[in-house]
TIMAR-915960 format. One record per residue (C-alpha): residue number from 1; residue in three letters; x, y, z. Coordinates in steps of 0.1 Angstrom, whole numbers, padded with zeros to 4 digits. Example, Ala and Ser with C-alpha at 12.3 -4.5 7.8 and 13.67 -1.06 7.14 Angstrom:
2
<site num="1" residu="ALA" u="0123" v="-0045" w="0078"/>
<site num="2" residu="SER" u="0137" v="-0011" w="0071"/>
***
This chain:
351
<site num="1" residu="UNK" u="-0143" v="0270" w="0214"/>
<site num="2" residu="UNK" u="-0168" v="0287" w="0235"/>
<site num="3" residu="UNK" u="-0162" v="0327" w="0234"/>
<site num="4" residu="UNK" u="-0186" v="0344" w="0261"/>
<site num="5" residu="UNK" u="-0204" v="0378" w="0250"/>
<site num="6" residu="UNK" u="-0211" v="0409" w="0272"/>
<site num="7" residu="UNK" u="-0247" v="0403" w="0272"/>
<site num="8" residu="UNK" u="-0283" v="0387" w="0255"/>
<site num="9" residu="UNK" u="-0278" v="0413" w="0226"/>
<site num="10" residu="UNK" u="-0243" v="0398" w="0215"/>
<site num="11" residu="UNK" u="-0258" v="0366" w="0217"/>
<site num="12" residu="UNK" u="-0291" v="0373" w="0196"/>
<site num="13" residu="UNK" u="-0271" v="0393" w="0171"/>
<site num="14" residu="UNK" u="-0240" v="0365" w="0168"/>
<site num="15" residu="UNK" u="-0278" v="0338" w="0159"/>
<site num="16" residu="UNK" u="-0294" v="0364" w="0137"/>
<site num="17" residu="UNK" u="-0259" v="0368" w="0115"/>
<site num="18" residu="UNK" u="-0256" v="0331" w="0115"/>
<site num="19" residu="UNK" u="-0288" v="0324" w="0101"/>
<site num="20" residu="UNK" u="-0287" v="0348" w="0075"/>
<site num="21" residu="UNK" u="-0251" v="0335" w="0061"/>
<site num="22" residu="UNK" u="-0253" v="0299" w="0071"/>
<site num="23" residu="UNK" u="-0261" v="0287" w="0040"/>
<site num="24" residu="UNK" u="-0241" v="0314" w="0018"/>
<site num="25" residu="UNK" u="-0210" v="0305" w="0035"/>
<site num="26" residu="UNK" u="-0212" v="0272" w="0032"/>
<site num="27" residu="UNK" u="-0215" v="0275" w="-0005"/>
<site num="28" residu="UNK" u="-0190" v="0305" w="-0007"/>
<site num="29" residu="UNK" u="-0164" v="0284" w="0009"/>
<site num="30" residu="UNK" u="-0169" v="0252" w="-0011"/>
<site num="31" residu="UNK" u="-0163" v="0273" w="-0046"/>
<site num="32" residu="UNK" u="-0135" v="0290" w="-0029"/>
<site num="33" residu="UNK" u="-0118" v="0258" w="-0021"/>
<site num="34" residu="UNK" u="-0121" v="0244" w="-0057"/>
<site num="35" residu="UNK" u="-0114" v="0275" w="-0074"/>
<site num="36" residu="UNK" u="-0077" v="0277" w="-0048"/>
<site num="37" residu="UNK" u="-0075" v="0239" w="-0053"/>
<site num="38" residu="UNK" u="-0073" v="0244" w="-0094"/>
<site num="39" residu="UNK" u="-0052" v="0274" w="-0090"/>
<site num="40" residu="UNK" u="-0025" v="0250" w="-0073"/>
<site num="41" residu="UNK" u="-0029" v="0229" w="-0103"/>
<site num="42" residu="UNK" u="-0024" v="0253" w="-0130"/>
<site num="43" residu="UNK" u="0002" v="0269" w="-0109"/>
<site num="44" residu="UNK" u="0027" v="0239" w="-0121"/>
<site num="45" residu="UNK" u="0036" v="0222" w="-0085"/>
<site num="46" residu="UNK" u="0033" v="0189" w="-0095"/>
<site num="47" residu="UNK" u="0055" v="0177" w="-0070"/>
<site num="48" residu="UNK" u="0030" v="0189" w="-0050"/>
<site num="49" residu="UNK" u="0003" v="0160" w="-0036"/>
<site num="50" residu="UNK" u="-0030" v="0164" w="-0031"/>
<site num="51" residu="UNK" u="-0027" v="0164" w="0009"/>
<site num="52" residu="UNK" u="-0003" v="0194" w="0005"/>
<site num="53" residu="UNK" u="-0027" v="0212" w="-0018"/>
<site num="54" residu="UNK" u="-0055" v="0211" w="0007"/>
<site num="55" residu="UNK" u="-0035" v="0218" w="0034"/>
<site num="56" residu="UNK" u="-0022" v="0252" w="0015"/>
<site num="57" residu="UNK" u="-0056" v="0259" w="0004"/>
<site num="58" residu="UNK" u="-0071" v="0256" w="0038"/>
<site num="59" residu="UNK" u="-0047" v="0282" w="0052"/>
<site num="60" residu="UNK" u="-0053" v="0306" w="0028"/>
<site num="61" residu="UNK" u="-0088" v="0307" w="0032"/>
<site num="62" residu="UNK" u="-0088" v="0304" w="0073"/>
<site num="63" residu="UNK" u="-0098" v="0334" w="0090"/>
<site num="64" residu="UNK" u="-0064" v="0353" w="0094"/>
<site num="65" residu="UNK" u="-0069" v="0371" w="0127"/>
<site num="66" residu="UNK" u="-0062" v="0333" w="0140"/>
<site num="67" residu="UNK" u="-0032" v="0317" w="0156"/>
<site num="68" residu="UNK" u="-0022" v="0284" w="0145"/>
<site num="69" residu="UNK" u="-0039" v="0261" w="0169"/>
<site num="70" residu="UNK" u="-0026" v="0234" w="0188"/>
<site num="71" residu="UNK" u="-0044" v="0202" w="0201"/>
<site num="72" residu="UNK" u="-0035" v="0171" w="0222"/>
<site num="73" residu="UNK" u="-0007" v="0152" w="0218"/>
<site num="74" residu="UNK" u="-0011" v="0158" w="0180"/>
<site num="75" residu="UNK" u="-0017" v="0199" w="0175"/>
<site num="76" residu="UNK" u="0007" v="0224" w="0182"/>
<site num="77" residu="UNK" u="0015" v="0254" w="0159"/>
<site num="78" residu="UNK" u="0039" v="0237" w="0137"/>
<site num="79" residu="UNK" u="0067" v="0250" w="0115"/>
<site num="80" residu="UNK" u="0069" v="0255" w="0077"/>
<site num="81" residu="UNK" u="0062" v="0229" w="0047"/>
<site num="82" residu="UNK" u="0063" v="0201" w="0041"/>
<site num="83" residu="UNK" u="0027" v="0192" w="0052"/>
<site num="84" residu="UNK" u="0024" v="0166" w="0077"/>
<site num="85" residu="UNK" u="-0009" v="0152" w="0089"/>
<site num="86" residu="UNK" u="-0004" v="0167" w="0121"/>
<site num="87" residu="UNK" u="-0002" v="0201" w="0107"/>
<site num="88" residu="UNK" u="-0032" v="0195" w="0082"/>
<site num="89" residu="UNK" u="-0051" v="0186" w="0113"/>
<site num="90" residu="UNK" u="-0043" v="0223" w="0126"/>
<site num="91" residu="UNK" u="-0049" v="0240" w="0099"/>
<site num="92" residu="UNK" u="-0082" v="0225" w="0099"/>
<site num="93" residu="UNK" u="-0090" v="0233" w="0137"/>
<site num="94" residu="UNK" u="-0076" v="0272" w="0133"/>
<site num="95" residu="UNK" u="-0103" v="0277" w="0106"/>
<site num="96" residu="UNK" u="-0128" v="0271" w="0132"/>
<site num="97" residu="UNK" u="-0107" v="0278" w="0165"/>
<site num="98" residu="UNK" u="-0124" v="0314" w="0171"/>
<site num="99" residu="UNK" u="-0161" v="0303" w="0165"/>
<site num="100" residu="UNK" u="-0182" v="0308" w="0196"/>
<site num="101" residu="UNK" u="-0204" v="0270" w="0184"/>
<site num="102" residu="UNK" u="-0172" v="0254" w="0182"/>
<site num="103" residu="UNK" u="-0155" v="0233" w="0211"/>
<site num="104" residu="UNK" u="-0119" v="0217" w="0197"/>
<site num="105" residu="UNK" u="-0108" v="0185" w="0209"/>
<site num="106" residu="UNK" u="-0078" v="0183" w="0230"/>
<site num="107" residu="UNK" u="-0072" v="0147" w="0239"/>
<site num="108" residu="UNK" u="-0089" v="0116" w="0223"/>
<site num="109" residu="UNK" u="-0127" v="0116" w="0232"/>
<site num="110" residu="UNK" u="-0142" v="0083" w="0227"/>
<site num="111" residu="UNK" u="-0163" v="0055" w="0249"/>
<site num="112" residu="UNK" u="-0156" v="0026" w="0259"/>
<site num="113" residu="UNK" u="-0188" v="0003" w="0253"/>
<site num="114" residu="UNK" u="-0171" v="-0028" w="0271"/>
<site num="115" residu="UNK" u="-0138" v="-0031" w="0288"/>
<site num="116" residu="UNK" u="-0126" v="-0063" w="0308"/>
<site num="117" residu="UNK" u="-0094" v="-0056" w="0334"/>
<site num="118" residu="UNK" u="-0080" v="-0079" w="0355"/>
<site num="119" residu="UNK" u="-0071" v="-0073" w="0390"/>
<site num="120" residu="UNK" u="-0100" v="-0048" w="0393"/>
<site num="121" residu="UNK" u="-0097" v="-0025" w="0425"/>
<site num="122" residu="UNK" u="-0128" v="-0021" w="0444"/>
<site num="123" residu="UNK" u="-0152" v="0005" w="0447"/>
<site num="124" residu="UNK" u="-0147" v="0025" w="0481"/>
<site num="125" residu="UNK" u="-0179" v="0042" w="0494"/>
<site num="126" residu="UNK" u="-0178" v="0074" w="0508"/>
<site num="127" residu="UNK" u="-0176" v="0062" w="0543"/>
<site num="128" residu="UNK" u="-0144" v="0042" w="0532"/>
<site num="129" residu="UNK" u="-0159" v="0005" w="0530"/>
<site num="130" residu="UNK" u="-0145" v="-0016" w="0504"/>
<site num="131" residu="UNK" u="-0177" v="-0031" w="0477"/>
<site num="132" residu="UNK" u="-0171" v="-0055" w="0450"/>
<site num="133" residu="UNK" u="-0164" v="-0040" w="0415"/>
<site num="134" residu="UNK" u="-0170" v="-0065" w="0384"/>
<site num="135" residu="UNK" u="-0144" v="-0066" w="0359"/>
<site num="136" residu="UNK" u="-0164" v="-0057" w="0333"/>
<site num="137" residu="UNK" u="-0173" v="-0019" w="0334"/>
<site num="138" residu="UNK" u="-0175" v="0012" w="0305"/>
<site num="139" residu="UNK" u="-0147" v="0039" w="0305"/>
<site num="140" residu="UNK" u="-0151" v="0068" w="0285"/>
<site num="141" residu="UNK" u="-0131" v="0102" w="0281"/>
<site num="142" residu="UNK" u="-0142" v="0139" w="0270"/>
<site num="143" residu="UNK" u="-0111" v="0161" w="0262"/>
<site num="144" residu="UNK" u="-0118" v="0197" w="0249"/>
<site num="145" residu="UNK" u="-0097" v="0235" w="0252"/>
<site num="146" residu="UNK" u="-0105" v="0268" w="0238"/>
<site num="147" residu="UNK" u="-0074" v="0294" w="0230"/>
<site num="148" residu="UNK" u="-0071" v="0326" w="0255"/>
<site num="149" residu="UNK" u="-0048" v="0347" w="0233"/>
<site num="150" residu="UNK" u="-0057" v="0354" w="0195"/>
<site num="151" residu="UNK" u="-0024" v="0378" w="0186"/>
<site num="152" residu="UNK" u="0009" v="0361" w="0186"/>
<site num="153" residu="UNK" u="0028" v="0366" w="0220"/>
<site num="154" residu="UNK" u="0063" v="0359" w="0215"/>
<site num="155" residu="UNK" u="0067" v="0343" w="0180"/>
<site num="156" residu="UNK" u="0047" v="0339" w="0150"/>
<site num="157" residu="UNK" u="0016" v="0314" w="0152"/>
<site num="158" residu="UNK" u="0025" v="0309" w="0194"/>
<site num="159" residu="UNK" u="-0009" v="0310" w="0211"/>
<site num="160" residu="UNK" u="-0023" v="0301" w="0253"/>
<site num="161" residu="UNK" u="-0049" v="0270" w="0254"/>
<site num="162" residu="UNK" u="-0074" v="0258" w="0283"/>
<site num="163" residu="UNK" u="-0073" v="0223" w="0282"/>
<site num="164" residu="UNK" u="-0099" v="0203" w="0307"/>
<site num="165" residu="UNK" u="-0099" v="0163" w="0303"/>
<site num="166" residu="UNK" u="-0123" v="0140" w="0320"/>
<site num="167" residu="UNK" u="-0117" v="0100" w="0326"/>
<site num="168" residu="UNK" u="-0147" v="0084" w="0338"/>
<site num="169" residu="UNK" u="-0150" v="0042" w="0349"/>
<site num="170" residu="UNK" u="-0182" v="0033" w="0352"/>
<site num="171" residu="UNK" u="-0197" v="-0001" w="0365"/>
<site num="172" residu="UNK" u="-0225" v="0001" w="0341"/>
<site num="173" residu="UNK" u="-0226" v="-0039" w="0345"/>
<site num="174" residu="UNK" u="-0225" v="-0039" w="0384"/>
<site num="175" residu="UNK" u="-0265" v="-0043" w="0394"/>
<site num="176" residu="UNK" u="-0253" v="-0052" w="0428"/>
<site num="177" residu="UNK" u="-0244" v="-0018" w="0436"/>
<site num="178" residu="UNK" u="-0268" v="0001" w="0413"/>
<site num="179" residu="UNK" u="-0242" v="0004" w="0386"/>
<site num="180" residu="UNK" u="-0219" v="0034" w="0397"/>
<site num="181" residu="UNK" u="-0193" v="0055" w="0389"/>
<site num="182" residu="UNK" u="-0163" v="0036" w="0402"/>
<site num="183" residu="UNK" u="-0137" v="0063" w="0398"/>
<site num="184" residu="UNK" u="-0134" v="0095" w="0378"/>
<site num="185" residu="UNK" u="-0105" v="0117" w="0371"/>
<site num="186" residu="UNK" u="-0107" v="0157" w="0363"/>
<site num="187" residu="UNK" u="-0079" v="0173" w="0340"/>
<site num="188" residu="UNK" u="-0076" v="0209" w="0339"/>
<site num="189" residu="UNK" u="-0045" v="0224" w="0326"/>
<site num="190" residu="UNK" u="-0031" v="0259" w="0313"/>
<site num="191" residu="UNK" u="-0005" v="0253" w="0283"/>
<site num="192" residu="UNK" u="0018" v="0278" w="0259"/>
<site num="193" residu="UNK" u="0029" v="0260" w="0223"/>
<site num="194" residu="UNK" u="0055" v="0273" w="0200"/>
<site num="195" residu="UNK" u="0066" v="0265" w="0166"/>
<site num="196" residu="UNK" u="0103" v="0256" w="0165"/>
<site num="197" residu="UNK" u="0117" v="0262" w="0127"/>
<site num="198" residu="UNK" u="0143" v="0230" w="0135"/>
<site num="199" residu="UNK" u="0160" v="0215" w="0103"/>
<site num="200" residu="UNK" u="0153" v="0182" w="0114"/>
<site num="201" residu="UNK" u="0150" v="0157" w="0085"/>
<site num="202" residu="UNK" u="0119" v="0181" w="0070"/>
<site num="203" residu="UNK" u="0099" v="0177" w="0102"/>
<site num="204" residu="UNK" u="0070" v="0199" w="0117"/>
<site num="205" residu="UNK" u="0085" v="0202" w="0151"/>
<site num="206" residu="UNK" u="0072" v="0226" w="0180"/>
<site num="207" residu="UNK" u="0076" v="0230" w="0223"/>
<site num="208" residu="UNK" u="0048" v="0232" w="0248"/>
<site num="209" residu="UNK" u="0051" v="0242" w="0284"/>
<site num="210" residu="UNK" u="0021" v="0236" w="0308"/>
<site num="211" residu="UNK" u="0009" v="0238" w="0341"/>
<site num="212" residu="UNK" u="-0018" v="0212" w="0350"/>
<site num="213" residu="UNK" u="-0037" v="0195" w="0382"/>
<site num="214" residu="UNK" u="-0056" v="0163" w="0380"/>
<site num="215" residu="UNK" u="-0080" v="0152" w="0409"/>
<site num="216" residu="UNK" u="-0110" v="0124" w="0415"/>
<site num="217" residu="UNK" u="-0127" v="0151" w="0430"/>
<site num="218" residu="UNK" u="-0130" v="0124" w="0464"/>
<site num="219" residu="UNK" u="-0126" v="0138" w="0504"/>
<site num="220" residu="UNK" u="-0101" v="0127" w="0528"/>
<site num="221" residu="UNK" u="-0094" v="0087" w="0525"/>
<site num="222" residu="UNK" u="-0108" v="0088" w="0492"/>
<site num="223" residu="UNK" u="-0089" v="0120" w="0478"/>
<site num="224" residu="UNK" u="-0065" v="0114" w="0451"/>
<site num="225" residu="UNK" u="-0046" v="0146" w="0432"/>
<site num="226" residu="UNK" u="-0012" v="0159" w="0422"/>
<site num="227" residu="UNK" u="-0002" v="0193" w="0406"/>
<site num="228" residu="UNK" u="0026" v="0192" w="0376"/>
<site num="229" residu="UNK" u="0044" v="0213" w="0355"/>
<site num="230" residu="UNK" u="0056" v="0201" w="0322"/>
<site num="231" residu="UNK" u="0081" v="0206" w="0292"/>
<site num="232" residu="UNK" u="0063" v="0187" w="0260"/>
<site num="233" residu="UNK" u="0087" v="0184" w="0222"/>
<site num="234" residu="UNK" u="0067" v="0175" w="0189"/>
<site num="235" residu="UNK" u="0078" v="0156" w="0160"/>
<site num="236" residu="UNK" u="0058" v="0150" w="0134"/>
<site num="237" residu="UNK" u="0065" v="0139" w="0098"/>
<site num="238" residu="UNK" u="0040" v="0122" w="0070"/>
<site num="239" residu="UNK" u="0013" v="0104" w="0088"/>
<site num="240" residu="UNK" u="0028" v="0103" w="0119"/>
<site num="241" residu="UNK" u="0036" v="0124" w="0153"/>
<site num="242" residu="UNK" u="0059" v="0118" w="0182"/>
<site num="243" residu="UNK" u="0060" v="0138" w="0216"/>
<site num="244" residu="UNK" u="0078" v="0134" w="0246"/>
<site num="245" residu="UNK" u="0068" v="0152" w="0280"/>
<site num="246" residu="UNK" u="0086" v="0152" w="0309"/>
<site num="247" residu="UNK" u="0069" v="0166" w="0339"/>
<site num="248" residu="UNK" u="0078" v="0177" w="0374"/>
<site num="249" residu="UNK" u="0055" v="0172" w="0405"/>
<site num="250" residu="UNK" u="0049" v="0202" w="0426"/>
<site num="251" residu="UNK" u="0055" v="0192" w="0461"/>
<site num="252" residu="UNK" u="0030" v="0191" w="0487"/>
<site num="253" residu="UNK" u="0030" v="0192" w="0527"/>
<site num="254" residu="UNK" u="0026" v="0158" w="0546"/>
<site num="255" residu="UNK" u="-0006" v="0150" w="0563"/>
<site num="256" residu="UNK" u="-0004" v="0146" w="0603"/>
<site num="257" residu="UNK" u="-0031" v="0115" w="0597"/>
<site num="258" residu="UNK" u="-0049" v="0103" w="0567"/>
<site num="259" residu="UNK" u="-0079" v="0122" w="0575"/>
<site num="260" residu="UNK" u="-0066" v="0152" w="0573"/>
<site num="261" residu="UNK" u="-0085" v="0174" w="0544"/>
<site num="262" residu="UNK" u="-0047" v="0193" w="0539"/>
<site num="263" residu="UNK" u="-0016" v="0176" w="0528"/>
<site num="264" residu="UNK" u="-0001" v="0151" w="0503"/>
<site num="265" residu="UNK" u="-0031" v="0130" w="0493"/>
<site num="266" residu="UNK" u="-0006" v="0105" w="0477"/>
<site num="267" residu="UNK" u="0032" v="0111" w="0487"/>
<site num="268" residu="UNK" u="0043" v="0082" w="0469"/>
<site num="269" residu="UNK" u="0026" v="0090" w="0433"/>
<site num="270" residu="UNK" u="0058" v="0097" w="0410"/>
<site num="271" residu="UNK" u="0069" v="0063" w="0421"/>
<site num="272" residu="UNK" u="0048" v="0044" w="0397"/>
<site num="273" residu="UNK" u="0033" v="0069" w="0374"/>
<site num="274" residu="UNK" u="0072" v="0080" w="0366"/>
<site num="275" residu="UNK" u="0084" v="0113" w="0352"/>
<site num="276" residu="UNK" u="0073" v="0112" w="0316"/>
<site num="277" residu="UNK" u="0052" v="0099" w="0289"/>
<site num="278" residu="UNK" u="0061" v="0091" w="0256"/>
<site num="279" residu="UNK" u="0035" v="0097" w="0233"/>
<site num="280" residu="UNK" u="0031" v="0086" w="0191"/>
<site num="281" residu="UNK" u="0001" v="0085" w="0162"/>
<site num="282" residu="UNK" u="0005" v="0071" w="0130"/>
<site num="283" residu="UNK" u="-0022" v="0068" w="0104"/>
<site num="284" residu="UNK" u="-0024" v="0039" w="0081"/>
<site num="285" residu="UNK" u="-0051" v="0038" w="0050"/>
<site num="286" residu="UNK" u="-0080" v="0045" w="0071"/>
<site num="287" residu="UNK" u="-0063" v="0033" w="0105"/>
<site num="288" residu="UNK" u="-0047" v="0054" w="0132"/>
<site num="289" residu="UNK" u="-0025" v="0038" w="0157"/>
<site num="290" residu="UNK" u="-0014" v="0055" w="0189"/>
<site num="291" residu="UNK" u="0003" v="0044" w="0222"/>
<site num="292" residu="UNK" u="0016" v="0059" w="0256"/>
<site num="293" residu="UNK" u="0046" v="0048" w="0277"/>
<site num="294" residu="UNK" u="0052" v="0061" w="0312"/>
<site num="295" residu="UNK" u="0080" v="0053" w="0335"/>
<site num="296" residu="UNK" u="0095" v="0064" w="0369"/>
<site num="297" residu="UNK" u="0132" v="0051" w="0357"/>
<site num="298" residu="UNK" u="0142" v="0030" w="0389"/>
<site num="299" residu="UNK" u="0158" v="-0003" w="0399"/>
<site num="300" residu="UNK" u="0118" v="-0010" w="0416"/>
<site num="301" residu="UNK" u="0105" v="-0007" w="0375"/>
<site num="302" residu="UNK" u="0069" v="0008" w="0372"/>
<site num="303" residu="UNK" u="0050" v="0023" w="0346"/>
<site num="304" residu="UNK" u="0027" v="0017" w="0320"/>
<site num="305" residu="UNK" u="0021" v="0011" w="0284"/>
<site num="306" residu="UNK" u="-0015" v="0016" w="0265"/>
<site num="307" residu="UNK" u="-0019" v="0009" w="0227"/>
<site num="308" residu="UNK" u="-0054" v="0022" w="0208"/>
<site num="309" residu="UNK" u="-0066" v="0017" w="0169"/>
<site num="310" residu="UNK" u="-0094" v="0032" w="0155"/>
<site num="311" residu="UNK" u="-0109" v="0026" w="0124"/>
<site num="312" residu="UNK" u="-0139" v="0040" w="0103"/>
<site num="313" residu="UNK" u="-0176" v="0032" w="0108"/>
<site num="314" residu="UNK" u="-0199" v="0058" w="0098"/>
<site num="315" residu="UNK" u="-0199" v="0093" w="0093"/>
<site num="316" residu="UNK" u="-0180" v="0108" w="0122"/>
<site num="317" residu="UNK" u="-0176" v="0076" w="0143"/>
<site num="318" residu="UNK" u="-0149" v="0056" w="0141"/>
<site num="319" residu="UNK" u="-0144" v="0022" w="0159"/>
<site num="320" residu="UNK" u="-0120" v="0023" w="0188"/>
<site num="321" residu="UNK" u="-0103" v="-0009" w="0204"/>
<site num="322" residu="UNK" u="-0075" v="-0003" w="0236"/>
<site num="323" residu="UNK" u="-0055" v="-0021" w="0256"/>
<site num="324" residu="UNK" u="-0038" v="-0013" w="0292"/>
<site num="325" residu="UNK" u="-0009" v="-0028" w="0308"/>
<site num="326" residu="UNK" u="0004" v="-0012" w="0337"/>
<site num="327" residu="UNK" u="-0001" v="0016" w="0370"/>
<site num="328" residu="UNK" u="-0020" v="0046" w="0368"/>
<site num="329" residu="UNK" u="-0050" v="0041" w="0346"/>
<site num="330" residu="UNK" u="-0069" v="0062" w="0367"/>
<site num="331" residu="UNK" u="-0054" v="0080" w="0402"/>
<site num="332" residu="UNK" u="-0070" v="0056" w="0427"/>
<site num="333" residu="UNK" u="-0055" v="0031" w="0408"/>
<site num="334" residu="UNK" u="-0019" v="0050" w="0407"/>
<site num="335" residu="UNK" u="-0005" v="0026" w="0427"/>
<site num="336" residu="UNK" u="-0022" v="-0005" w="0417"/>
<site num="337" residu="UNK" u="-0011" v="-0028" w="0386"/>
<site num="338" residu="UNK" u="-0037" v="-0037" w="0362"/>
<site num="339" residu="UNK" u="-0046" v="-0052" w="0324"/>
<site num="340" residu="UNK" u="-0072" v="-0038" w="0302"/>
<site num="341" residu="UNK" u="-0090" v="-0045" w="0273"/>
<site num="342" residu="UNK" u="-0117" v="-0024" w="0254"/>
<site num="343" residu="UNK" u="-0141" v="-0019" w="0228"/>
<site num="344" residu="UNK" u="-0161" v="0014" w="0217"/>
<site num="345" residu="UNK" u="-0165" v="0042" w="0194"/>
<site num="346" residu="UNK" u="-0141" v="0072" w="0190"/>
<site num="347" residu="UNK" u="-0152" v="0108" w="0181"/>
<site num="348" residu="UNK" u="-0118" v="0125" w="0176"/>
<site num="349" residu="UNK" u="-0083" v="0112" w="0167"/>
<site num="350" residu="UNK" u="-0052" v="0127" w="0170"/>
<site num="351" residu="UNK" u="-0042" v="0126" w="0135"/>
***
């Protein structure tokens, strides 16, 4: 999370005390760790495994001015024991949440290297013309939020989040037309998460409510955007998480003509990106499997459906395959049906 000082002082002292304890602190909290670790062992849990020891020992030692974090689809402030993955994964992000060097993820972030989709739409000029887009082009997504409340609001471990996502699809094939940016989408959104202390077969469950708009950042024919505001339940057991969140569209006035720079860019959007997305993780050895489902629930069926694996290459990269099948990959194609496969590299997971 980025935290911004009052001035250049803040900043030169928040360097100067870094440097001096970097290398104490790394140290400190290694022997810390082991010595909390061996405590848990002699404590006589051995029912206990070794994920739920870490887990434990990591929130014991995180700073405790912090809320329990929350994070994509995955993170949210979670209730009590037993430790799931998804709660292991915030514990590790609130030890770090408050940190002004530190920027948590939100959504996945990964890249795309190569992706082939059928069907591709076109890239529109500014002017409006129509110019060939190859099928072949890189997509690539950056997903980060920062926390705006440290003390707990309503209940214990609740906390406010900044989320900003952006979806890029870039024709870095297309020499034709001096490879461009065919579309890109912005995500900025304001969300509150709760723990929820549900007796629901041992499960970490928690609510989020959220307030988001999502744009390509285009004028007049080109302009695509909608405004939501959305209801999102966690479930999340072992290695895996399931969420489920339903969203309603704020409504917008209707343009007098299509070039009007006011008005409903895209009446018609909840008609194939639906209502809700279902979304789930698991994690598997050193696998992670996740998917999406979206659908608007009608007779005239459309949606969408996107499956992803990652799997470990080196140090903090992890190979990344995806597939798309469906409307709304991006919001100039909301209304256009397409197939995608990829291949990259993956930075953060969910689990």
């Amino acid at each position: 999370m980025i935290n911004l000082t009052k001035g250049k002082t803040a900043w030169l002292q928040s360097g100067a005390l870094l440097a001096a304890t970097l290398l104490f602190n790394t140290h400190a909290r290694a022997d810390a760790m082991q010595d909390c670790l061996l405590r848990k062992l002699d404590s006589g849990a051995e029912d206990a495994t070794a994920r739920e020891m870490r887990a434990a020992c990591r929130a014991e030692l995180a700073p405790g001015t912090a809320p329990l974090s929350s994070a994509a689809t995955s993170t949210a402030p979670l209730s009590a024991a037993p430790v799931s993955a998804a709660r292991e994964r915030v514990q590790r992000q609130r030890s770090t949440e408050w940190s002004p060097y530190v920027l948590s993820a939100h959504k996945q972030n990964y890249i795309l290297m190569y992706s082939h989709a059928d069907e591709q739409n076109p890239i529109y000029t500014t002017s409006g013309d129509k110019e060939l887009a190859e099928n072949e082009e890189v997509k690539f997504q950056v997903s980060f939020k920062f926390p705006l409340t440290q003390n707990d609001l309503f209940v214990k471990d609740d906390a406010v989040h900044f989320g900003f996502t952006l979806k890029s699809f870039w024709q870095l094939y297309n020499d034709d037309v001096s490879a461009p940016f065919r579309e890109t989408n912005y995500n900025p959104e304001l969300f509150y998460t709760m723990p929820l202390n549900l007796d629901l077969n041992g499960a970490d469950t928690a609510l989020r409510f959220g307030a988001e708009h999502e744009s390509n950042g285009r004028t007049q024919l080109l302009s695509r955007s909608w405004n939501r505001v959305y209801a999102q339940m966690f479930y999340a057991k072992d290695n895996y998480i399931v969420s489920l969140r339903p969203w309603y569209r704020i409504p917008e006035d209707d343009k007098d003509s299509p070039t009007d720079a006011d008005g409903d860019d895209n009446p018609d959007i909840d008609d194939y990106m639906g209502y809700f997305e279902l979304n789930g993780a698991l994690q598997y050895k050193n696998f992670e499997f996740t998917s999406l489902i979206r659908n608007n629930l009608r007779s005239e069926n459309h949606g969408a459906f996107e499956l992803g694996v990652s799997f470990p290459l080196w140090g903090r990269l992890r190979g990344y395959a995806q597939y798309f099948n469906g409307y709304g990959e991006s919001l100039v194609d909301y209304d256009h049906k397409m197939e995608r496969i990829g291949v990259g590299v993956l930075l953060t997971d969910l689990l």
